[in-house]
Structures are given as C-alpha cells and as structure tokens.
C-alpha distance (Angstrom), angle and dihedral (degrees) to the residues before:
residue distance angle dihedral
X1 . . .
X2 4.00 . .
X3 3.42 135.1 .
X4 4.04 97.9 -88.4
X5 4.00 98.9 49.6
X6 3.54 85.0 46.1
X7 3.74 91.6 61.2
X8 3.37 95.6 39.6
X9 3.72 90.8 57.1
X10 3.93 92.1 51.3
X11 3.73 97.3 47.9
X12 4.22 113.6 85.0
X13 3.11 138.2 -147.3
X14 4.05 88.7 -120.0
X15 4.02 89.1 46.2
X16 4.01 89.7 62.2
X17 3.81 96.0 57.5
X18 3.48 120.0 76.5
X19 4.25 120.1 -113.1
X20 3.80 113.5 -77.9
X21 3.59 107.1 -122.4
X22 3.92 132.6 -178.4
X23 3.76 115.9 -108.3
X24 3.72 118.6 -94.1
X25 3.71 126.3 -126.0
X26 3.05 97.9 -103.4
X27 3.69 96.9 48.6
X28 4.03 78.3 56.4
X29 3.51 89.2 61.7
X30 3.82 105.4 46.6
X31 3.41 91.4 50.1
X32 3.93 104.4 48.8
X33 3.72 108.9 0.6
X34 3.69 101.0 51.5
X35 3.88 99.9 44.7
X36 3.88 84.6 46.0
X37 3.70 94.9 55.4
X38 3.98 82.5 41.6
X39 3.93 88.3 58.7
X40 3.60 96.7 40.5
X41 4.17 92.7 45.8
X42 4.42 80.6 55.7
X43 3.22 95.7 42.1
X44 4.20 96.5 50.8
X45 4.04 88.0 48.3
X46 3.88 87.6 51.7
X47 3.70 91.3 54.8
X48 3.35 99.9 43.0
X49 4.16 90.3 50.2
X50 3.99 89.7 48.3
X51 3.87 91.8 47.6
X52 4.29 88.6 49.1
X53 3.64 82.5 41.2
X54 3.90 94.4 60.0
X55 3.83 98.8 40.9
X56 4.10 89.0 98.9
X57 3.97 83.6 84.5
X58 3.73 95.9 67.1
X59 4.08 118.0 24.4
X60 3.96 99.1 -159.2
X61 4.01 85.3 58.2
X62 3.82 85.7 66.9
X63 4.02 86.1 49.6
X64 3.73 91.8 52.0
X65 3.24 91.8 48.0
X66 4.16 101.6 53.6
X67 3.63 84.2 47.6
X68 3.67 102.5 57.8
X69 4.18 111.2 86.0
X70 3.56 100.7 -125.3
X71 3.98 136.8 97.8
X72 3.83 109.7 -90.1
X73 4.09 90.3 51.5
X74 3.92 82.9 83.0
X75 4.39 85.3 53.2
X76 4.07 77.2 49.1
X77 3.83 89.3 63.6
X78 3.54 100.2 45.9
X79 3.90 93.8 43.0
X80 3.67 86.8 56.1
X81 4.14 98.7 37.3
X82 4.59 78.0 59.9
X83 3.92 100.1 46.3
X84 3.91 89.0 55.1
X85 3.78 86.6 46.0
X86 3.34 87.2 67.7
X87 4.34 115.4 97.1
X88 3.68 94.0 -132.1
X89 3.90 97.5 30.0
X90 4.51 101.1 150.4
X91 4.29 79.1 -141.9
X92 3.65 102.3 67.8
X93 4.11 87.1 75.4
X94 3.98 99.3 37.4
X95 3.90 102.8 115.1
X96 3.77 82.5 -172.8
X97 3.69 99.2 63.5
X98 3.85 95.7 37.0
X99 3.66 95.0 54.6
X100 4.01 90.8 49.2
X101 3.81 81.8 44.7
X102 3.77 93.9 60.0
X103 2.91 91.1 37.5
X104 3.74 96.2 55.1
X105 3.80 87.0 58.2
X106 3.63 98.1 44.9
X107 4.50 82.6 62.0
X108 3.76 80.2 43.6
X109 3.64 96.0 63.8
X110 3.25 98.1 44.6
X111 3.70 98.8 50.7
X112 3.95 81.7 48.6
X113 3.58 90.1 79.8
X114 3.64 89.8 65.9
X115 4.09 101.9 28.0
X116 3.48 127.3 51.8
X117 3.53 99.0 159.6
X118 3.92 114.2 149.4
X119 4.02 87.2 -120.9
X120 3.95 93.3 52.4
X121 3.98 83.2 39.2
X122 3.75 90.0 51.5
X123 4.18 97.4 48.5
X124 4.08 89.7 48.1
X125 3.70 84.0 53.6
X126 3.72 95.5 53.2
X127 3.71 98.4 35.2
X128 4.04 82.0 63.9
X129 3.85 90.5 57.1
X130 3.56 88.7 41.4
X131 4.22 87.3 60.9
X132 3.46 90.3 38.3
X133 3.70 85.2 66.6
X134 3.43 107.4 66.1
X135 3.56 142.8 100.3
X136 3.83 96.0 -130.0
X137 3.45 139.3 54.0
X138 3.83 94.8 -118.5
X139 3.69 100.3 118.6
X140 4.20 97.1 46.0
X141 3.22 97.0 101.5
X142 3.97 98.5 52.9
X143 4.01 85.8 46.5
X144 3.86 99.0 54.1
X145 3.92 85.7 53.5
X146 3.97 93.1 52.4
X147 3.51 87.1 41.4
X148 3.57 86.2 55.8
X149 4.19 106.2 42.3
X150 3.71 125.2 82.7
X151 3.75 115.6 155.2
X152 4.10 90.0 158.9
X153 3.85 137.3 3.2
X154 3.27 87.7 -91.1
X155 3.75 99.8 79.3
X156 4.06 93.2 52.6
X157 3.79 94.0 96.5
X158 4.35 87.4 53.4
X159 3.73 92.7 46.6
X160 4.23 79.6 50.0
X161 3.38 94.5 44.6
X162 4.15 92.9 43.4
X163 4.13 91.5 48.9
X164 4.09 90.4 47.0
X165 4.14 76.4 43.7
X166 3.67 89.9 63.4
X167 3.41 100.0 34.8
X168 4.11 91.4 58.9
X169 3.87 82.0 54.0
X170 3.82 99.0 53.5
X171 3.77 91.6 46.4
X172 4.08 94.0 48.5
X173 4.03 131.6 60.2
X174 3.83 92.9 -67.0
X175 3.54 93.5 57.6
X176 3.76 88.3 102.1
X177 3.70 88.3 62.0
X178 4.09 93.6 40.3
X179 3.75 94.8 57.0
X180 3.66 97.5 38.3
X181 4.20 87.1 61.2
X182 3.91 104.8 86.7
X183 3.49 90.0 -153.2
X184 3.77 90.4 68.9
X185 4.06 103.9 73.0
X186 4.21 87.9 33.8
X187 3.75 89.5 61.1
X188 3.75 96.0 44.3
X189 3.83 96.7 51.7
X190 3.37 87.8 49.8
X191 3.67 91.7 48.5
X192 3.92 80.6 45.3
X193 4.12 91.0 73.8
X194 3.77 97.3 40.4
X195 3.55 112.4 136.0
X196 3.81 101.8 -123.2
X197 3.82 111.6 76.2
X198 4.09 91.7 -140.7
X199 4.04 79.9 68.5
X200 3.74 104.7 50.1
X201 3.64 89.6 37.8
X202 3.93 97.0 60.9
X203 4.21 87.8 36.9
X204 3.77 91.2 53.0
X205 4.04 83.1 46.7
X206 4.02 84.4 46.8
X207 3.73 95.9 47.7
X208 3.78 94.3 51.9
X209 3.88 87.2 58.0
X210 3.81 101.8 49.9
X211 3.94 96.2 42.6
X212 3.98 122.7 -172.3
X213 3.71 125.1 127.6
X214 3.47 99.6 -78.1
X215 3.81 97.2 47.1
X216 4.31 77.6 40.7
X217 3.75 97.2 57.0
X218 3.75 98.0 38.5
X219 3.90 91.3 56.3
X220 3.64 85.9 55.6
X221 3.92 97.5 58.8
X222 4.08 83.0 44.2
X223 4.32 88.9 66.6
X224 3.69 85.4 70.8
X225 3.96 94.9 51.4
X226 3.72 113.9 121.3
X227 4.61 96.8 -131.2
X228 3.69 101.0 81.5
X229 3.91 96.0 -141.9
X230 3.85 91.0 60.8
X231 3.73 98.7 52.5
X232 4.25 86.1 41.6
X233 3.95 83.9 58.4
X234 3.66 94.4 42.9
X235 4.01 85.0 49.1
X236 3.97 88.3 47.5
X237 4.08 89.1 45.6
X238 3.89 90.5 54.4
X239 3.81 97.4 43.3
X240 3.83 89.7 52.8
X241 3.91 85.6 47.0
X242 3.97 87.9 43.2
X243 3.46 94.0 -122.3
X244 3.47 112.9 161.0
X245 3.61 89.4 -152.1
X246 3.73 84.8 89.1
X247 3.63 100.9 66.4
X248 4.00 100.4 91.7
X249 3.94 88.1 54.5
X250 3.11 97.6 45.6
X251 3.81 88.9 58.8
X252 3.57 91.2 47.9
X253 4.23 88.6 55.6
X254 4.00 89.9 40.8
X255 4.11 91.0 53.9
X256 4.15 111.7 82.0
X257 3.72 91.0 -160.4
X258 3.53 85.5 67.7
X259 3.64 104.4 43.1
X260 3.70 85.6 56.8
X261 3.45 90.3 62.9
X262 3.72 101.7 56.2
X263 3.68 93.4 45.8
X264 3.91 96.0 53.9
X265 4.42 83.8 97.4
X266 3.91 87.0 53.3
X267 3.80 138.4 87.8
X268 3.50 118.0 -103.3
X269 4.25 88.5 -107.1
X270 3.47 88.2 59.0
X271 3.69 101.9 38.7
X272 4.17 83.2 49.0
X273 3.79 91.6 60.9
X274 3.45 110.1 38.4
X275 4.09 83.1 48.7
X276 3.93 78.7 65.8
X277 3.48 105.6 31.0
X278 4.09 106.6 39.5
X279 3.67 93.0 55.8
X280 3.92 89.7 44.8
X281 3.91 91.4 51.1
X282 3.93 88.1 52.8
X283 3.80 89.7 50.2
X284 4.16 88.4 51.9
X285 3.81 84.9 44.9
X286 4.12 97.2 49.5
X287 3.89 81.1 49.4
X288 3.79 95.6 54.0
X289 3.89 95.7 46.2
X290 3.78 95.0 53.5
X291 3.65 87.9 51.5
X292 4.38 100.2 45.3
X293 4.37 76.0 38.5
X294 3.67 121.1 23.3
X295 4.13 88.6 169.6
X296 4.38 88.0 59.4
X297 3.62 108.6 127.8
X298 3.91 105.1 -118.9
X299 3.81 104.5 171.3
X300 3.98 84.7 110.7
X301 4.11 86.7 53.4
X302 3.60 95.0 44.2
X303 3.77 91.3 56.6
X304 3.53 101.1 44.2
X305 3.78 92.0 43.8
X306 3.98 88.4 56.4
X307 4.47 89.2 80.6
X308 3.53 90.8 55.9
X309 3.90 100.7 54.7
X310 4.05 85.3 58.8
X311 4.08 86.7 51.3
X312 3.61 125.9 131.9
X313 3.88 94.8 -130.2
X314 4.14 95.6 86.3
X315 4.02 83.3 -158.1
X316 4.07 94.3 56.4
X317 3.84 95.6 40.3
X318 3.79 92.5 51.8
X319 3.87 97.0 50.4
X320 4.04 79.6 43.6
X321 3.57 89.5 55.3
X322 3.81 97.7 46.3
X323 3.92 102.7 39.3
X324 4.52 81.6 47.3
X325 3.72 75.5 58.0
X326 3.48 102.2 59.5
X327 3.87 96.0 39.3
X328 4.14 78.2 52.8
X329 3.94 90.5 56.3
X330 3.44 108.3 25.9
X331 3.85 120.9 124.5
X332 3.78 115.1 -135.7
X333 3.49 117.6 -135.4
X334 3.77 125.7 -94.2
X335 3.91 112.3 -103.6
C-alpha cells in the first residue's frame, strides 16, 4: 500500500469537518438582537411620522408639538407650513392658531439669542411659512421683527423666510391689511440694504408685491445693485407696478449672452435652470408692464426678446414667440 492510500485510509469522515462549537454571545447578538433593535428603530420613526402626519385634525396639537424641545418639533413645523399650503386648508382663518403661531416665533427669537442650532434655525424658518399661510394678517407683526433680527449668520435664512412670509401675505386676502400697516414698506427697505444678498434679494421680491411710492422708488435704486437676482426682482417689482423703469433690466434678463455671464460662479444644475427660468421670468415681466402701461416704450424688449424665439428650449421660444406677438400688436394708449 503507498503512502497516499495510506492516508486516505487514516483520515475520517469526522476528522474533515471542523469542531462543533456553541455560538458565542456575540454571535447571539448579531443574529437576533441587532436586527431587533433594527426593527424597533423603523418601527419608532414610522410612528412618530404617522402621529405628525395626523396632527391636521386638531391645530393646538401642532402648537404643542413646536413647543416641546426635542427633534420631531422641527417635522411639527413643516407638517404645519404644508396643511396651510393647501387652497381650502380650515387653518388659514383660525385666529386662535395664528396668534399662538406668532407668538411661537416671537419665544423663538428670543431664545435665538442664545440658540443657533440648525434644528431651532430650521423650525423659525418654517414657522415663517407657516404665517405666511394664512388668511389673516395675525402673525405680521411677529414677521416684520424676524425679518428684522440678525445677531449671527445664522438667522439669515429666518429673516428670508419672514420677508417671503410677508410677501405671501401682501399677495393673498390679507393684503388689504398688510399694505395698510406702515411698518410694512419701512421694514422692507431696510431689509433692502442688508448686507447678505439672500436678504435684499427676497425684500426687492417683497417690495415689488406691496407697491406704493416708497416701496416704488426704492426698487429703482435696487436695478443698479451689483447680485443679479436682486436687481431681476427689482425689475419684476417695477413691471408689476408698470414702471417703465424696468425696461433696461429686463433686457439684461431677456439677453442669453448675459445670463451666461452671471452663472459662470454656479454649478452646472443651477446654471441649467436659471438658463430656463430667468429669461422666462422676464417674458412674464414684459407681459405685466404692457398691461399696468400699455404706452411703455418696448423697442429695447422687442429686440432683446428676438434671441430667445430661435432658442433651443421649444417651451422658452414659444412663449418668446407669443409675448413678441403681443408687443407686435399691441395698441398704445391714447395720450
């Protein structure tokens, strides 16, 4: 017998399977603890989404909620900033819930001094959505202050959030109310010279909506401002007002080349859409300042707007074609 059967014949079947051994701990707990933590971690965040989920049915829950310190009050905020989105939302008229609202933010800002945590950041924003929302002026007051405080950068996106706050107001049935408050186009030319461009750019936005001299003449120093997006609101703001102040910027925002060159510092996402929707805004503008002004000189419009009905985007060249149209046919007014 050689070497090879002889170590065939020694070797058992027993001797080529490894040592049964009994599972360790830790085995234990990868294989049932971990998973069940796992299920119960999923199972937690699913409540606590279906209970946000089912505030709508009682308005002070949302209240409670916000106010509690912990991390689904910010989930709170934005559940409530949607259900007043809504057209027919039963909260946009509750006095009861706006005043708490308000009041909510007025706390807010004054714990602000002392938090700036992303999370307390993030409700304040929301809360000034939420007011925003609403079918009565109730929470003004509390959003001209936030539009007003800034102890750090960290309050720029509330002040943002409070101005586009106000602006959702003006534009909405309380924008009686909104305009009538003389506080109202104070605070958003002073908001107008803020340092941070994110500021002036939603005031200039703001402005456009309320109207009224002063609102009027401020938009008209804010075509010469050196951020693109705040002299494109201003431009919007004095089209709306028909302002033919408006027309050189409007040019500007109806002229690719130019576009191109204010998106060179952006992604290519970014650059992308406001390719599309810069040029599209100027073509809603044009529209809105033949209507507030059908004796506005637009020979400068009509020849920047004559790129755009070659463009690429099918959509853009269309409402090119047909708003080129209407400058085309349009009867001035009689003197």
């Amino acid at each position: 017998m050689d070497q090879n059967t002889e170590s065939q014949q020694t070797i058992s079947p027993d001797d080529a399977l490894p040592s049964v051994e009994p599972p360790s701990a830790g085995f234990i707990l990868q294989l049932f603890v971990v998973p069940a933590v796992i299920v119960a971690i999923i199972v937690a965040v699913w409540l606590m989404f279906t209970w946000l989920a089912h505030m709508g049915d009682n308005p002070s829950t949302y209240i409670n909620a916000l106010r509690r310190d912990n991390e689904a009050r910010w989930q709170a905020a934005v559940n409530l900033a949607n259900a007043l989105r809504q057209p027919n939302s039963k909260f946009k008229n509750n006095t009861e819930i706006a005043d708490e609202l308000a009041q909510l933010l007025q706390d807010e800002l004054e714990a602000s001094r002392q938090s700036k945590s992303q999370a307390d950041v993030r409700v304040r924003v929301y809360i000034c959505r939420a007011l925003g929302e609403f079918n009565i002026p109730n929470g003004l007051p509390a959003l001209l202050e936030a539009a007003k405080t800034q102890t750090s950068e960290a309050d720029v996106p509330v002040r943002a959030s409070a101005i586009e706050g106000i602006a959702l107001l003006a534009s909405g049935p309380a924008g009686e109310a909104v305009r009538a408050n003389l506080k109202v186009a104070s605070t958003l030319v002073e908001c107008s010279t803020a340092e941070d461009p994110a500021v002036r750019t939603r005031a200039a936005f703001a402005l456009g909506v309320i109207g009224g001299a002063e609102a009027q003449e401020r938009l008209a120093t804010l075509l010469k401002d050196p951020i693109a997006d705040v002299r494109y609101n201003a431009a919007t703001g004095l089209a709306r007002l028909g302002d033919a102040r408006a027309v050189d910027v409007l040019a500007e925002m109806l002229d690719p080349t130019r576009v191109r060159v204010i998106e060179r510092k952006e992604d290519e996402l970014a650059q992308e859409f406001k390719r599309f929707t810069i040029p599209q805004n100027a073509l809603r503008a044009v529209e809105k300042l033949i209507d507030a002004n059908p004796s506005v000189d637009v020979s400068a419009l009509q020849t920047a707007m004559q790129p755009l009905t070659q463009s690429e985007n099918t959509q853009l060249s269309h409402y090119a074609a047909q708003v080129a149209a209407r400058l085309a046919d349009r009867q001035p007014a009689q003197p």
